[in-house]
N, C-alpha and C positions, 0 to 999 in steps of 0.2 A: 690627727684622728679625733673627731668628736664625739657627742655621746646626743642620738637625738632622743627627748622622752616625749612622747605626744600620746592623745588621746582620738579615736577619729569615731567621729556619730554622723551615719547613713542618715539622709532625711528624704523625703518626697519632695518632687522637684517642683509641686507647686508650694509649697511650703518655706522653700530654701533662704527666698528673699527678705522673707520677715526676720532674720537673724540679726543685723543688724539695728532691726527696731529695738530686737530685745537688749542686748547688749549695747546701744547710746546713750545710757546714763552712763556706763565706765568712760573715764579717759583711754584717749584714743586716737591717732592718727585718722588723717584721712584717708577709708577704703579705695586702694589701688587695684584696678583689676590688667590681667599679660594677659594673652593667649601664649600659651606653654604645648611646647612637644615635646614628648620623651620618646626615647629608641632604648628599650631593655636589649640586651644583649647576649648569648649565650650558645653553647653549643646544640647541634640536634640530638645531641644525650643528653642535656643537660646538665653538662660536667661544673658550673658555674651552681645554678640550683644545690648540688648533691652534696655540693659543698658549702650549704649553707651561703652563700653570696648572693647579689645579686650587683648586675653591673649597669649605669645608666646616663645616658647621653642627652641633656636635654638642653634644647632651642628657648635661648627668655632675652628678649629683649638685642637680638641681634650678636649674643655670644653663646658658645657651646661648654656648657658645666659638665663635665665628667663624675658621677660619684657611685663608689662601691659602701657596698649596703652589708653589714651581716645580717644573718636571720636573726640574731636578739633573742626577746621574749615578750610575751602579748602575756599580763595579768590580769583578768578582770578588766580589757580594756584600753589598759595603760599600756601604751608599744616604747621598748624600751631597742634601742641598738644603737651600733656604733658606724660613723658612714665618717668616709674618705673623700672630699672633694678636691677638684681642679680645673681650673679653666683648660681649654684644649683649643688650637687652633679650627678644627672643623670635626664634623661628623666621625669622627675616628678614634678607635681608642686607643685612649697614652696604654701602653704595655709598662712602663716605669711605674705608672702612678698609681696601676693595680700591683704591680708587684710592693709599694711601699703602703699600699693598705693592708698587707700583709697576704695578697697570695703570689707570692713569686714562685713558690715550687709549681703550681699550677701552669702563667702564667710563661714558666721555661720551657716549656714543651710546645715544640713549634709546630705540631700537630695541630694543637688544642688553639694556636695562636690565629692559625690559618683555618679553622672550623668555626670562628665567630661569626656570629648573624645575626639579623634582626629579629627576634623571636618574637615580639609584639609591639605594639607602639600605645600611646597616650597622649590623644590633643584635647587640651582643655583649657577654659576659661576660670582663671583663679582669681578672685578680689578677696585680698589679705590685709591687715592691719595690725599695729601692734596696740594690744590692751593693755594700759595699765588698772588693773583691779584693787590694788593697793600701790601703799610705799615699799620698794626694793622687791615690788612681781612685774615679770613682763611677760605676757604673751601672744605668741604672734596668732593669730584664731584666720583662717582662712579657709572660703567657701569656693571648693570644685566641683565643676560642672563640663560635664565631655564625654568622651567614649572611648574604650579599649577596643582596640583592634589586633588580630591575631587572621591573616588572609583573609577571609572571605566573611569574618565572622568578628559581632559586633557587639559591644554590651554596655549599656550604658553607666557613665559614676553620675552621684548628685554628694558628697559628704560633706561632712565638716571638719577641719584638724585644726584641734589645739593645742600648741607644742611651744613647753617653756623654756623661757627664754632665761626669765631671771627669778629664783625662789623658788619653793619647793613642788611636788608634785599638789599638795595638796589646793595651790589656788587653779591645776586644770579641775579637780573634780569639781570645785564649787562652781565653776562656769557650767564643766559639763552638766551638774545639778540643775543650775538657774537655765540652760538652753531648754532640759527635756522636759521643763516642768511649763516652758511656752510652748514645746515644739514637739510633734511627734516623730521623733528621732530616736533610732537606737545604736547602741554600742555595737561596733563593727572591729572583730578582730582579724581581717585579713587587709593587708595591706594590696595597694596597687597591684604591686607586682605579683605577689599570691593567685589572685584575681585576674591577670595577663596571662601568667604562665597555665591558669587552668583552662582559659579562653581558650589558648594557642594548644593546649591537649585534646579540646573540645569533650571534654568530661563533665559526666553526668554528676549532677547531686547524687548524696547518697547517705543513707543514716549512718551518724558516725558512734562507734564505741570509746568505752573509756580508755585512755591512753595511758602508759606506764606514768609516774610523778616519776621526776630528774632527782632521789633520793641520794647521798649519799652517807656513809660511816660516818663521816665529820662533820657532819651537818648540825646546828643548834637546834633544839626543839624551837627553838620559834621559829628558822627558817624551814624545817619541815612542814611546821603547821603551813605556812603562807603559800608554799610549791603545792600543798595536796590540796586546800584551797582552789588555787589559783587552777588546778587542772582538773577542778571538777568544776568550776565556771568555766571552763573551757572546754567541757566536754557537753555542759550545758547549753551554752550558745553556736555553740557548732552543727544543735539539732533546731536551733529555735525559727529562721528561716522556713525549715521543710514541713516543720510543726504547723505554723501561721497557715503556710497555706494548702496544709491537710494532704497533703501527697501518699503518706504513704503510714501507714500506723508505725511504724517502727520510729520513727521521729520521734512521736511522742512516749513514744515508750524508753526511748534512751534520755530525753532529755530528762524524765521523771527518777530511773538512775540515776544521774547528774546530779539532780539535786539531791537523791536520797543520801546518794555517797555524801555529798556535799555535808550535808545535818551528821553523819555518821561522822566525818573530823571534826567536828565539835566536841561529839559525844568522848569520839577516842583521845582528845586531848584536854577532855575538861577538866582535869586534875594540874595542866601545866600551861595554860591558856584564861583569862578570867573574862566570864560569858557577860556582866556587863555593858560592855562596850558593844556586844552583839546584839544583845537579848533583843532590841526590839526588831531586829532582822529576822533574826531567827523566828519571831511568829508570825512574818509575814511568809519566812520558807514553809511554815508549815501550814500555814493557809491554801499557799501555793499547790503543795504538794500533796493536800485532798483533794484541789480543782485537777488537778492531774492526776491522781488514784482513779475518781471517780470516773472521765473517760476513760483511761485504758480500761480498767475495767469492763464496760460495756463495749470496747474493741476486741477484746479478748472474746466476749460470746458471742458475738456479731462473727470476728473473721475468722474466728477457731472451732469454738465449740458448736455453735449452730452448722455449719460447715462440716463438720467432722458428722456429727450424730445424723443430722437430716440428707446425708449423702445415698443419693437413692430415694430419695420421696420429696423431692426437690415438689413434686406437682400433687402434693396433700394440701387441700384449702388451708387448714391447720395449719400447716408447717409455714403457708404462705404468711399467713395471717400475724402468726407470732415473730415471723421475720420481719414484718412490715411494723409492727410495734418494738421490737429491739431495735430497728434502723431509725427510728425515731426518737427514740431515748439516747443513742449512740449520737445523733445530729446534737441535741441539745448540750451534753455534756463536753461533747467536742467542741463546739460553738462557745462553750462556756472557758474552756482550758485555751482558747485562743484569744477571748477576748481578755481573761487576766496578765496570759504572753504578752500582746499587743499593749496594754495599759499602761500610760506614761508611771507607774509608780511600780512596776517589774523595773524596767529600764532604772528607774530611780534606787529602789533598792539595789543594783548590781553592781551602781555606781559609789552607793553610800560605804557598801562590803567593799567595795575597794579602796575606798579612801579610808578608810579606818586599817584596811591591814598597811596602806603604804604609811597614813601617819604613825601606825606604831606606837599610839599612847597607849597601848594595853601591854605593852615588852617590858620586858629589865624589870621584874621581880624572880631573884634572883632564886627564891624557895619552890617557886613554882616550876620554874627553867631549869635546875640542877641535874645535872646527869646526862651521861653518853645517848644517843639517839636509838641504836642498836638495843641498849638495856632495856629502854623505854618499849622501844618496840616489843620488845619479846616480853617483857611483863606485861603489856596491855591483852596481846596474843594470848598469853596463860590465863589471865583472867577469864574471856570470853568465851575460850576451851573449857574452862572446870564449870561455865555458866551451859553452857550445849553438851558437855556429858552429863552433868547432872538435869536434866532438862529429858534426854534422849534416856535415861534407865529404862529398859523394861520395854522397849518402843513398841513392841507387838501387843501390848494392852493398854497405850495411853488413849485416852478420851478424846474427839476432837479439840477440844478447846486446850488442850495441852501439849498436843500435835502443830497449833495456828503457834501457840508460845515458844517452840521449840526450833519452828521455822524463821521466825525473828529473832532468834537467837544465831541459828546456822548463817542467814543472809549479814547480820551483823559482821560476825567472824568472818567471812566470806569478804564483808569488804577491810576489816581491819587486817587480813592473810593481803587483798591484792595491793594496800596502799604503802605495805614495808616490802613486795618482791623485790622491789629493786637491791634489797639490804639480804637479800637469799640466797642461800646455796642452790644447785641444781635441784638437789632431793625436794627442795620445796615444790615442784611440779606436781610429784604423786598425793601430795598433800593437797591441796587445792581442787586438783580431779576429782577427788574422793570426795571431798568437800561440796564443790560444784554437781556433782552426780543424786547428795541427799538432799542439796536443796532443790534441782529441780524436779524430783521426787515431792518434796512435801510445799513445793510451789503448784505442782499439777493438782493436787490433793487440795489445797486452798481455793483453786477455781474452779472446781468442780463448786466446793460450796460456795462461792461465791457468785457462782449461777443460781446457785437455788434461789437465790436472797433475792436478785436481780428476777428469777421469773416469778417472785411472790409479788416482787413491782408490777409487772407487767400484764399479770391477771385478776388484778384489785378492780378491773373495770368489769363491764356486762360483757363476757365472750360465749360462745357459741360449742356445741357438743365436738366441732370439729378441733375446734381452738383446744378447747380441755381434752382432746385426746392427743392432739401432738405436743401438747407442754408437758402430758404425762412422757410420752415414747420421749421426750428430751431429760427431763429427770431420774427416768430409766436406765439411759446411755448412761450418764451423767453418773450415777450413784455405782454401776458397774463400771465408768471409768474409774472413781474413786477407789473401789476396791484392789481394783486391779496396780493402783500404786502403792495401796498399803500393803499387797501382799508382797512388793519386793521393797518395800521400808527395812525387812530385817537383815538381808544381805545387803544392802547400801548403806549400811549401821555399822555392818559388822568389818564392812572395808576400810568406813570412817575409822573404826577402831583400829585396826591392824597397822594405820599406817601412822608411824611417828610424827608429832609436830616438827617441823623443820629448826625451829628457834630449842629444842632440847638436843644437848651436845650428848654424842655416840660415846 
């Protein structure tokens, strides 16, 4: 059993060939190109899948490689797992040599033996070579091109994989560095198979939410820090696709989550983490993450609030008129959140955050690191809480602008509660509810004015009696939405209150 760790960057297939330009000053064998078939394998439940495996039969050069695959883990990039190879006489799979890659209790069930099938296939044109980029690094960088198939249904690869051979993880990312900064190429975390198996389900994209982090009691504060990390760049790029090409707002609005979360384990671990090493990432997340404030934003009054208010006077010249100038503002800043996604120095940044958490020269200060993960957690938690009770006093007379402070206090907490669930009893549930209930309470409350801001944009120009009468009837709405959240602020307070922090012991 081995351990493969590779890195794979999707490029555009008229692009692909110039890779080799870029990387011919490294030493380097001479590029070999096979045509390669794979046969993924698995049940029509998917009982191979469920179980994290996956099983694969592939045609190179006139022999048949049998190899099972764990699902591993994708960091920022970096695919790490462990695969079982074996030559096999033909198209068939050894049952032994999945059992001694360790699924034999699967694998005994002559059920499950006799329900194997081709569940998708993989024929492609691969020229690979080995890099040497230094003394005692080797790796193998190879460029595929072909198509998954899954019955009737077809999709094309163009990647790159770079997967070491000899030396540390850190001379893929310096290649993957020096690739993206010739090539417009991005980091791609699903693998073939990933990508086969959703072929062959024929499902749909779809905007993804944040995922639990793999947390556990035992865990070192710096490996927590890397896991929450790692799955907020992972919840990040999982939306960045649907983002680029504007399908659907909610893309953008999770990937903007993503990062937010992302900046928030900085924040929640700054005290046992040293920002140095980050800092100049960190203001490029936060660059980032105005160019994505400010489209959602203008998504939010575009597919919500104009929508909502204007419902029934859809045909007011006015209504028309100011829709037609928020859809144009909403284009620009969209256009603008895509082209900073798209720009070889995202992709660079996500690459550099990963190379620095896998080199790890920011670890092993022992004063910063000290302490069970659990204690940690629940002191950061206390902190944020005595920061959002004292913030929320009195909440039926705070001023807006004390209101906007209180609500970045609640979303804080909110993400520092989901990033330790995993380390939580049940009752932590009603705690989070409660939670989740006053921020989107004084979240509603913030777009309302955050409209207003936005329609003081949009009528700085010369408008018309009709125009200034439906931007009033929307500020109207708008200011009576408002109200209408603040008048249930005190009962969404007062549930806050009632219900214990999960992390104080009964």
């Amino acid at each position: 059993m081995s351990r493969e760790i590779e890195i794979k960057l999707s490029v555009p297939e008229e692009h692909a060939l110039r890779l080799w330009e870029v990387l011919a000053h490294h030493a380097h064998d001479k590029p070999v190109t096979h045509r390669l078939f794979s046969a993924y394998y698995d049940t029509p439940e998917r009982a191979l899948k469920t179980a994290g495996a996956a099983l694969r039969l592939r045609r190179e050069a006139g022999r048949w490689i049998q190899t099972v695959k764990s699902e591993g883990r994708v960091a920022g990039g970096l695919h790490q797992r462990a695969e079982h190879e074996v030559e096999v006489a033909a198209q068939l799979p050894s049952f032994p040599a999945i059992a001694e890659a360790g699924l034999g209790d699967l694998v005994a069930d002559r059920r499950l033996r006799e329900a194997l099938t081709v569940a998708f296939t993989i024929e492609f044109n691969r020229t690979s070579t080995l890099l040497r980029p230094a003394a005692g690094k080797v790796v193998e960088v190879s460029l595929d091109r072909g198509v998954i198939a899954a019955g009737d249904r077809r999709e094309p690869i163009c990647e790159i994989e770079l997967e070491l051979k000899a030396g540390t993880p850190r001379c893929l990312f310096d290649l993957a560095l020096e690739i993206a900064a010739a090539l417009p190429v991005r980091l791609d975390n699903r693998s073939k198979a990933e990508r086969g198996y959703a072929l062959a389900a024929n499902s749909k994209p779809a905007p993804v939410k944040a995922a639990p982090a793999e947390l556990t009691a035992q865990m070192k504060m710096e490996e927590a820090f890397v896991a929450l990390v790692s799955q907020c760049l992972a919840h990040m790029q999982a939306n960045e696709n649907g983002l680029l090409q504007g399908r659907d707002p909610e893309y953008l609005h999770q990937a903007r989550v993503g990062l937010r979360r992302l900046r928030s384990v900085f924040r929640v671990f700054g005290a046992a983490v040293p920002r140095e090493p980050f800092a100049a990432l960190l203001e490029h997340l936060k660059a980032l993450g105005q160019t994505l404030g400010a489209a959602r934003d203008w998504d939010v009054l575009v597919t919500e609030m104009l929508m909502r208010s204007a419902r029934g006077v859809t045909d007011h010249p006015g209504i028309a008129d100011l829709r037609k100038r928020a859809q144009a503002a909403r284009r620009r800043t969209g256009q603008a959140a895509r082209t900073a996604v798209a720009a070889p120095a995202y992709t660079g940044m996500l690459l550099r955050l990963s190379a620095t958490l896998n080199a790890g020269s920011w670890r092993g200060d022992g004063a910063r690191t000290a302490g069970a993960l659990p204690q940690f957690a629940a002191a950061a938690m206390a902190r944020q809480h005595s920061r959002v009770v004292k913030r929320g006093r009195r909440i039926e007379k705070l001023a807006f602008q004390d209101l906007h402070r209180l609500r970045i206090a609640v979303k804080r907490l909110r993400y520092i509660t989901e990033f330790f669930l995993p380390l939580a009893p049940k009752k932590a549930r009603n705690y989070v509810r409660a939670l989740s209930e006053l921020q989107d309470l004084l979240g509603r409350l913030n777009d309302n004015a955050v409209a207003w801001r936005l329609l003081d944009t949009l009528g700085a120009e010369e408008s018309s009696p009709a125009y200034r009468q439906a931007e009033g009837y929307v500020r109207g709405w708008s200011a009576a939405e408002a109200e209408r959240c603040r008048s249930q602020l005190p009962e969404a307070w007062k549930q806050f209150m009632k219900t214990q922090p999960w992390w104080v012991r009964d």
